[in-house]
N, C-alpha and C positions, 0 to 999 in steps of 0.2 A: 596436575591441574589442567581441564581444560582450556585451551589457546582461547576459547569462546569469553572464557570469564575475563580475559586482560579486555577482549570488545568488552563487554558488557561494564566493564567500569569505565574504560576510553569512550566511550557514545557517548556520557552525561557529563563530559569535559564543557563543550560550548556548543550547544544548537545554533546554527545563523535561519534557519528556514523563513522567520519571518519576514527576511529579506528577498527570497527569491522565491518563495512556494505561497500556493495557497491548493485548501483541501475543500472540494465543495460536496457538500452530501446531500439528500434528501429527508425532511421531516414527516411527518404521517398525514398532516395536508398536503404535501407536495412542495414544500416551503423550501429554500436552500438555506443548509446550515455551513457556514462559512467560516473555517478554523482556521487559527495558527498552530497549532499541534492536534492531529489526530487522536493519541497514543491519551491527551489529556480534556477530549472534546466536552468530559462531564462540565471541564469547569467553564462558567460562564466568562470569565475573565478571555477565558483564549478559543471562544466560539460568538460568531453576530448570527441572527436569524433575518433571513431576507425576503420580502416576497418581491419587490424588484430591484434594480440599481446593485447587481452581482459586485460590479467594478470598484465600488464606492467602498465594498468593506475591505479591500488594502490598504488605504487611511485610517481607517475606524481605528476608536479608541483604544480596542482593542489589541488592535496589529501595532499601534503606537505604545502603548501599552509595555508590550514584551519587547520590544524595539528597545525602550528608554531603560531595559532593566537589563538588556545588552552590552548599551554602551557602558554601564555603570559596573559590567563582568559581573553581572549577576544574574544566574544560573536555575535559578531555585524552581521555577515553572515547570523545569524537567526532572525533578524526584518525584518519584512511582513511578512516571513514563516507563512503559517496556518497549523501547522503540524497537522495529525489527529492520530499521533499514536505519545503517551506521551510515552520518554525514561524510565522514572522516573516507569512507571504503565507496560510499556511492557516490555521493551528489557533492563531495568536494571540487568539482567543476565548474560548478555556479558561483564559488566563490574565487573566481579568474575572472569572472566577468567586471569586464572596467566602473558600470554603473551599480554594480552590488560591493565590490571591493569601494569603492571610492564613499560609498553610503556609509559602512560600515567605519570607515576609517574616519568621515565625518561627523559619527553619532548620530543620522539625522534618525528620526522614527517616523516622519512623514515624505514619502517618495514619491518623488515625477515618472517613472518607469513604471511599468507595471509588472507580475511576477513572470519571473522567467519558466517555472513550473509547477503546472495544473496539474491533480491529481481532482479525478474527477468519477462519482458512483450517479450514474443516471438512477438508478433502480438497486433497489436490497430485494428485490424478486428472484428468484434462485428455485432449479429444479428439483435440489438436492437438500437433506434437510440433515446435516452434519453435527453428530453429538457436542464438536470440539467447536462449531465458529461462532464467534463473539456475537452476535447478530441472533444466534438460538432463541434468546427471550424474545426474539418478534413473531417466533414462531406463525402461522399462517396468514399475518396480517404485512408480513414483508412486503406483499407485491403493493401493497397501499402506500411504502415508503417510496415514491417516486417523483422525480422533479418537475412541475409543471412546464406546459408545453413553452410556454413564453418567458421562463427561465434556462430552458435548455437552448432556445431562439437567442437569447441574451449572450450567454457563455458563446455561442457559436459567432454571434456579430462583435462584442468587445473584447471577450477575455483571450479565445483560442489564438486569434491571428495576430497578437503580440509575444503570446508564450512562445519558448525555444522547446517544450519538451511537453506531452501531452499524456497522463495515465490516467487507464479507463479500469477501472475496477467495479465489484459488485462486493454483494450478490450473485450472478451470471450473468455478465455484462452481454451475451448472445440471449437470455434468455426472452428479453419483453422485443416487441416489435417497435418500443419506441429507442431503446439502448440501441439497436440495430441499425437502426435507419439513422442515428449518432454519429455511430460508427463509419456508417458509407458514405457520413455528408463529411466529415472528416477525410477520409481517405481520397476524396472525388476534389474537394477546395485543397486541399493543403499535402499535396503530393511528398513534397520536402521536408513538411514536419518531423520530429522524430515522435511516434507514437508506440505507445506498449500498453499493450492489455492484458489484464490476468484473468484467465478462464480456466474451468474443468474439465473442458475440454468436450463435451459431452453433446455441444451443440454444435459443433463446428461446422461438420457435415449439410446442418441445414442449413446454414449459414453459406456455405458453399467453399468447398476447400479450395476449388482453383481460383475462386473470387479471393480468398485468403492467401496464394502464393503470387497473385498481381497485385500484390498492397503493399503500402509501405509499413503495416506497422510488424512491432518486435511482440511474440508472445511470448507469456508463461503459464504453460498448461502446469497446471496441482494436481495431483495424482494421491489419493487416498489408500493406496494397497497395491500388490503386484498380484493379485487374485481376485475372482470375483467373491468368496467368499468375504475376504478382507472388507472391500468395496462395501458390500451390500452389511456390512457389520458397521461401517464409520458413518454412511452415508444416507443408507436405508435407503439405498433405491439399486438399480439392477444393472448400471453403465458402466462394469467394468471392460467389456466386449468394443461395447463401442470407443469408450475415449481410446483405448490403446488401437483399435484401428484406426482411427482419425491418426494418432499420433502416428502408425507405420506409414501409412499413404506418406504423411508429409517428409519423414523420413526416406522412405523411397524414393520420392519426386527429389531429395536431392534439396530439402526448404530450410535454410542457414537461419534465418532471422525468430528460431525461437528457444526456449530455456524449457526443463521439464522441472517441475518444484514438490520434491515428495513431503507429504505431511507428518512428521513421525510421530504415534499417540501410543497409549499404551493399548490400544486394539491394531495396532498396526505396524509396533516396532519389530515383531517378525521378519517383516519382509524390506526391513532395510538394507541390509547388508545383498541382498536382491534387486532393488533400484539400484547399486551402487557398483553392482554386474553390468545388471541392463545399459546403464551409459559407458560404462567400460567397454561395451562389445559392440556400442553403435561408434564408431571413431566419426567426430566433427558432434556429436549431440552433447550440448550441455545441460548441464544439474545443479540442482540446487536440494538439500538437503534440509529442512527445516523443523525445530522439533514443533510443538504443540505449546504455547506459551503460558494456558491454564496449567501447564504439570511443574514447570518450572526447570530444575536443573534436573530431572529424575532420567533423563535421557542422556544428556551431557555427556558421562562417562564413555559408552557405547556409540556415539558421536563423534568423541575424540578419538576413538580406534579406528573406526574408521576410514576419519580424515589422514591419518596415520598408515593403514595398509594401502589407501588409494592417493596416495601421497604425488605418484608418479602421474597421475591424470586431475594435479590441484589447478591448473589452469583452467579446465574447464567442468570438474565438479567441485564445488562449492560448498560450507558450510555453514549456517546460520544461527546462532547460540540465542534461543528467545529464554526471557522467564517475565512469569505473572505470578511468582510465587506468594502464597500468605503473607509473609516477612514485608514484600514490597506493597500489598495491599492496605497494609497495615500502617505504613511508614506514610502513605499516597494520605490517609482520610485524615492522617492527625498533620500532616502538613498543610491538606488543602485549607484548613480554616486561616492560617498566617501566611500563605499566598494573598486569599481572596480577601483577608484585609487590607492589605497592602495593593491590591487594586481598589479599594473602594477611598482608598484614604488620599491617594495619587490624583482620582479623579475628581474628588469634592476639592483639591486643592488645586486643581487645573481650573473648576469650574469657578 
């Protein structure tokens, strides 16, 4: 049995995220949508829609909400979540921190501190138009999902310079010139942050790589194929050439501060066992291994071997066990309705 399945039922032990994260997106006016779980943004219970006062929804009813069903060990917001980042393996850090431990242990749901980590999509605008990413159905209206300029102003004057840890995601977070200029006001204010962004790597070059090895943030380039036919099979577009030379320059120069994160789909589980060369023969480059979460466990097997043959380089290649399988889709819509009672029932009783 794969090791991934013991994660996959250990992650929906107890989420604490409420307590120290918050996830801010973009809606199709520019609006920010403002969740306490990603993984379950459909439900309205655990997403506010903002068009100002970003800061104000870490109280909202919402974020109090899943807080009071916390303190009461109750868990149930996270059945169908396919989380891909385990608390337990990543961000069990946050919960050392004096003012999130002491919340937690106090039951409160309304907090004086603000979160200690942003996870943050300027733009779902993307160069690449990817059979497998969740975001597919916005299909060419993407770049319209972007955050207004005086919401991005806001994030940058209240939220960023309390946070301890700052993640920029897309879409292509190099892609718009506004994600960009995000990006440089970040790295120009807040030197000491700890910052990580996930890109494809495809735009870096314009972006400027040596501007990229005097920063302080941490990357994870996704890598779709170890061939351009692969590439241009997941992605539909023609950047195999280029991301992997972006990626040798920085590799060359000798650039520690990032992760390579391969997609494994069924157009592309080929060349797994080939990414998992590639970081074997770069010594100091780390990997990350990820299947495709619409497929489910149908990768897993072939995952577990070769966490198993590259066993002697687990320190720095990586495994990550996703599933979005029908089973859990299925479990997700016929719970959602006795969740989101249980918010409506909470609040008319608050009220």
């Amino acid at each position: 049995m794969p090791k991934g399945w013991m994660r996959d039922k250990e992650r929906i032990a107890c989420c604490y995220r409420s307590y120290y994260k918050m996830t801010i997106a973009p809606t199709k006016e520019g609006n920010a949508v403002v969740t306490t779980c990603w993984n379950n943004i459909f439900r309205p219970e655990d997403r506010v829609i903002i068009k100002e006062n970003i800061k104000d929804a870490w109280n909202s009813k919402e974020f109090r909400f899943q807080r009071k069903l916390i303190s009461r060990g109750d868990w149930g917001f996270c059945k169908g979540a396919s989380c891909a980042f385990d608390p337990f393996r990543r961000e069990d850090k946050f919960l050392d921190y004096s003012e999130v431990k002491n919340a937690i242990a106090a039951k409160k749901d309304s907090l004086e501190y603000g979160p200690k980590l942003i996870a943050i999509i300027p733009s779902h605008g993307c160069n690449c138009d990817c059979y497998s990413c969740f975001q597919a159905p916005m299909k060419n209206n993407r770049i319209k999902y972007s955050l207004k300029d005086n919401l991005l102003k806001e994030i940058e004057e209240t939220i960023i310079p309390s946070a301890e840890n700052v993640i920029i995601s897309g879409g292509e977070p190099f892609f718009t010139q506004q994600s960009r200029s995000f990006i440089s006001w970040i790295v120009s204010n807040h030197p000491d942050k700890h910052v990580a962004i996930n890109t494809n790597g495809s735009l870096l070059h314009e972006y400027g790589l040596d501007k990229i090895m005097g920063s302080n943030f941490f990357l994870t380039i996704a890598v779709y194929g170890m061939n351009a036919n692969t590439y241009q099979t997941v992605t539909k577009r023609n950047i195999f050439d280029i991301v992997f030379r972006n990626i040798r320059t920085l590799i060359d120069c000798r650039y520690k501060r990032m992760q390579v994160a391969f997609l494994l789909t069924e157009k592309s589980s080929h060349d797994t066992e080939k990414f998992c060369e590639f970081i074997a023969g770069n010594e100091g480059m780390n990997g990350l291994v990820r299947n495709n979460w619409y497929e489910g466990t149908k990768f897993w097997g072939l995952m577990h071997r070769l966490e198993e043959k590259y066993a002697d380089i687990s320190f720095r290649l990586k495994f990550e066990y996703q599933n979005e399988a029908p089973f859990k889709v299925i479990c997700r819509r016929l719970y959602n309705p006795i969740h989101s009672f249980k918010y409506l029932v909470q609040n008319s009783y608050n009220d």
